[in-house]
N, C-alpha and C positions, 0 to 999 in steps of 0.2 A: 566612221571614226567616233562619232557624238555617239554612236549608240552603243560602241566599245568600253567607252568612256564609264558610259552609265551604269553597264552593267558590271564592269569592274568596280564601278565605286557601289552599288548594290552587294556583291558579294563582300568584301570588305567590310559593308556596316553589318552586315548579318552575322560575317565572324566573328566582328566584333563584340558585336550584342551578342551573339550566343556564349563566345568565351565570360566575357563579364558575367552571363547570367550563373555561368555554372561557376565563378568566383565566389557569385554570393550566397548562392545554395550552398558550396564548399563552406562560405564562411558563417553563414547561418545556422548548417550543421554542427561547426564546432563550436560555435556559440549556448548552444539548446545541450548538449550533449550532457545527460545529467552525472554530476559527478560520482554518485550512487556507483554507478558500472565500475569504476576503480575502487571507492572504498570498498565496497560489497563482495568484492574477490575472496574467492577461501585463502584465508593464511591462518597455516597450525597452530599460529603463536599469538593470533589475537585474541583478544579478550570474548569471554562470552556476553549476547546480547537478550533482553527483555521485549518480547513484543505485547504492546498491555489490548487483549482484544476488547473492542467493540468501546475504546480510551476509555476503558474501567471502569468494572462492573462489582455488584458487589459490598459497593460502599455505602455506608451510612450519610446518606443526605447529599450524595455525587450520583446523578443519574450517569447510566452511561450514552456516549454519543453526546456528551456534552462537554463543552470547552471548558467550561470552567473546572470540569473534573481531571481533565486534560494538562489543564495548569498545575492544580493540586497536585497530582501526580508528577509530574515533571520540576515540579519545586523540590522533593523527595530523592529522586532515583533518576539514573540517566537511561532512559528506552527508546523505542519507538513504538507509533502507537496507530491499531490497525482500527480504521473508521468505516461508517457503511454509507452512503451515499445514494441517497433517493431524490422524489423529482415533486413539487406543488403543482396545484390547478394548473397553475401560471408560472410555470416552467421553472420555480427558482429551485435551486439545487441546495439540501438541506443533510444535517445527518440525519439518521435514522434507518434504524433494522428492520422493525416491523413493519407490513405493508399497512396496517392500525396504528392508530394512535395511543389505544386502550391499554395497552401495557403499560406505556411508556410515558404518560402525558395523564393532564387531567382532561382533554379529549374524549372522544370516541370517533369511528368509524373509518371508514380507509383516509391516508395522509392524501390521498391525490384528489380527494375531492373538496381541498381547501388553500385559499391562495397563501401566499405565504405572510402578509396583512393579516389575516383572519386565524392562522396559526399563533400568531402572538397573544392571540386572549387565551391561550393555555399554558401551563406551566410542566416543567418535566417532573418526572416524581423516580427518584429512585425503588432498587427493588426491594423495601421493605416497604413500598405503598407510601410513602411517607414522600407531601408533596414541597415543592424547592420554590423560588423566587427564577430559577433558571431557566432560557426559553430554548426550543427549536434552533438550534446555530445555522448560519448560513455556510457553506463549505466554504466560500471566498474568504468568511470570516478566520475560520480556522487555519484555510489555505495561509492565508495573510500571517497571522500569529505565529504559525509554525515557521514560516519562511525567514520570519524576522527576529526569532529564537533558535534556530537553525535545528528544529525537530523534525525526524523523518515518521512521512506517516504511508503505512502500507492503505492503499482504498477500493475498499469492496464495492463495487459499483452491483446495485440492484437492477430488478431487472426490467423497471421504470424509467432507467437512464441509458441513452447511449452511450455506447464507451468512447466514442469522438466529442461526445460534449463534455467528460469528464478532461481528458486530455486538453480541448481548445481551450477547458478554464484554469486547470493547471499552466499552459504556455502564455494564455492572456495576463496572469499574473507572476509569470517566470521565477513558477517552483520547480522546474524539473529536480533541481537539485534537493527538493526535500520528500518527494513522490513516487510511490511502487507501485503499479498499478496489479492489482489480483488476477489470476485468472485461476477456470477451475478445470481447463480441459485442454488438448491440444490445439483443438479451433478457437479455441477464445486465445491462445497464444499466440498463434499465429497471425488473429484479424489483429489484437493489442500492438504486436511489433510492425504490423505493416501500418499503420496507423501513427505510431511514435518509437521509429528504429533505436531513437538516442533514450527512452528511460528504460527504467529495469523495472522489471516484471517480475510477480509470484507469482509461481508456477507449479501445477500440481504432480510429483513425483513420488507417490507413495508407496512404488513396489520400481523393479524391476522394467515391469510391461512401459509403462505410463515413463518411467528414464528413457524408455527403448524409444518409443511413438515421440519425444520430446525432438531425440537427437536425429528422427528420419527428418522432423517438420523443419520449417525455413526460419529457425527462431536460432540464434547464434548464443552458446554456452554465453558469452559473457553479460549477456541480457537478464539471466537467469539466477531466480533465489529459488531453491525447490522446497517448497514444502513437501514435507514427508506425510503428513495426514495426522491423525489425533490419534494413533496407537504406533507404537512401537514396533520402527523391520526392523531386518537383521543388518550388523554392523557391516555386512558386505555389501548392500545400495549405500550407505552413508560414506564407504568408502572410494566406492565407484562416483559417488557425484563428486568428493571433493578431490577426484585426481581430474575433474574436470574444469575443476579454478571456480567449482559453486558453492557455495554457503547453504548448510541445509535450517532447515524452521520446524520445529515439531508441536504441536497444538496441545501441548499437555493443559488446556481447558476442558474441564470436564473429569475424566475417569481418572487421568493424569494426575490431575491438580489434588482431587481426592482424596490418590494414595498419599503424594507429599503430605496432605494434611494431617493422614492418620499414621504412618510410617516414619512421617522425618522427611522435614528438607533437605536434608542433605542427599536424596534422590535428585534434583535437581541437576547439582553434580556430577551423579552416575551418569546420567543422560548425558549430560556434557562429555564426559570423559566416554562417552560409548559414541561419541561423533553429530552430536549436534552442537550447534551452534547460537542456534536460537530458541528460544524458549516462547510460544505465544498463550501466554496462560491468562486466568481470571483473578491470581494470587502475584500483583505485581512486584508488591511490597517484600511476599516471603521468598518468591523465588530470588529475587536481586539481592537480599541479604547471606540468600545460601550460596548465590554465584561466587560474589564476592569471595568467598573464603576459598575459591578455586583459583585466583587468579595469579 
């Protein structure tokens, strides 16, 4: 009977405890669950957005990948803004594109082989060579700033970082709500959502193919921002993604960008009105002034 006893009150606390456990899991999940996945939904009727790459480039005395131009910018125009996210000696997580310093800093030689201490006797130089008072940002710093201005920043994780360390310091600082995480391929989408189910992901959709290979993978449409790539499909992927509840992103950085410069903003527009939605350009200022008059 004593041993009846026992093991019924054993079964009991284990039910217990296991019920509980998946409470909290339940309620951890919807705690974490970045609000991104509802805003980020295709609606016909929403307004169009700005994604300013690499938090704006371009500019007279604003390096990019720096906050403080990040600010600048966002004092201006309402966007969001797409960062690159590399790794020091000593592990601290920083912006920056290049795997050198030499572009971008008054530095030289590869970022990883200086701790993040030793980073700060450089200063950032925008891309007219012309150097700034600005230093190397720390992500957390940014992460922080953005979260407490409520700016969504899409983050390109190099390939210096893992994409669990990007994720564990976005949740240790409880941005989900302001963070996309990039991807460039169907496996990097897949290992991103198994890794943080509750944020939304870029994701690459540039054709047809890569739509197809998206919706075989275990990545659930509503995780999904498709970037379309940095040229122009045909309105029939822009339409196929958005019967799917996704938001598409078009990279007119570059060749894009170009033409609006030499043809007229008001291509912006066109774009828009041919099924995008986002705009992730190097011309943050013209494009938002052209959108505007679409709205």
């Amino acid at each position: 009977m004593i041993r009846f006893t026992f093991l019924l009150f054993a079964i009991i606390f284990v039910s217990c405890k296991d019920s509980a456990s998946k409470i909290d899991t339940a309620q951890n999940n919807e705690l974490v669950v970045s609000k991104l996945i509802n805003q980020f939904k295709y609606n016909a009727n929403a307004d169009p957005l700005i994604s300013v790459h690499r938090g704006g480039v371009g500019l007279e005395n604003y390096p990019e990948n720096c906050l403080e131009t990040i600010k600048y910018i966002n004092d201006s125009i309402y966007a969001i803004f797409e960062i690159d996210v590399a790794k020091t000696k000593d592990d601290v997580l920083v912006l920056m594109h290049d795997n050198s310093l030499d572009r971008t800093t008054t530095g030289f030689d590869r970022l990883d082989r200086y701790t993040y201490e030793e980073l700060l006797d450089f200063n950032l130089v925008d891309d007219f060579g012309n150097e700034t008072d600005y230093k190397i940002p720390k992500f957390i710093d940014v992460l922080n700033w953005a979260k407490k201005n409520k700016v969504v920043l899409t983050v390109d994780i190099k390939r210096s970082v893992k994409v669990d360390e990007v994720i564990n310091t976005i949740r240790e600082h409880r941005a989900e709500d302001i963070s996309i995480i990039i991807t460039y391929d169907v496996s990097q989408a897949v290992k991103a959502h198994e890794l943080a189910p509750d944020l939304l992901l870029s994701v690459s959709a540039r054709n047809h193919k890569e739509l197809a290979g998206l919706l075989a993978a275990n990545v659930p449409t509503q995780n999904m921002l498709a970037f379309t790539g940095t040229m122009l499909s045909d309105i029939e992927l822009y339409d196929n993604i958005h019967k799917l509840g996704i938001k598409t992103m078009l990279g007119t950085l570059g060749n894009l960008d170009k033409q609006a410069a030499t043809k007229g903003d008001s291509l912006y527009g066109v774009w828009h009105n041919m099924g995008i939605d986002i705009m992730a350009t190097d011309r943050p200022f013209q494009a938002a002034a052209a959108l505007n008059t679409v709205k």
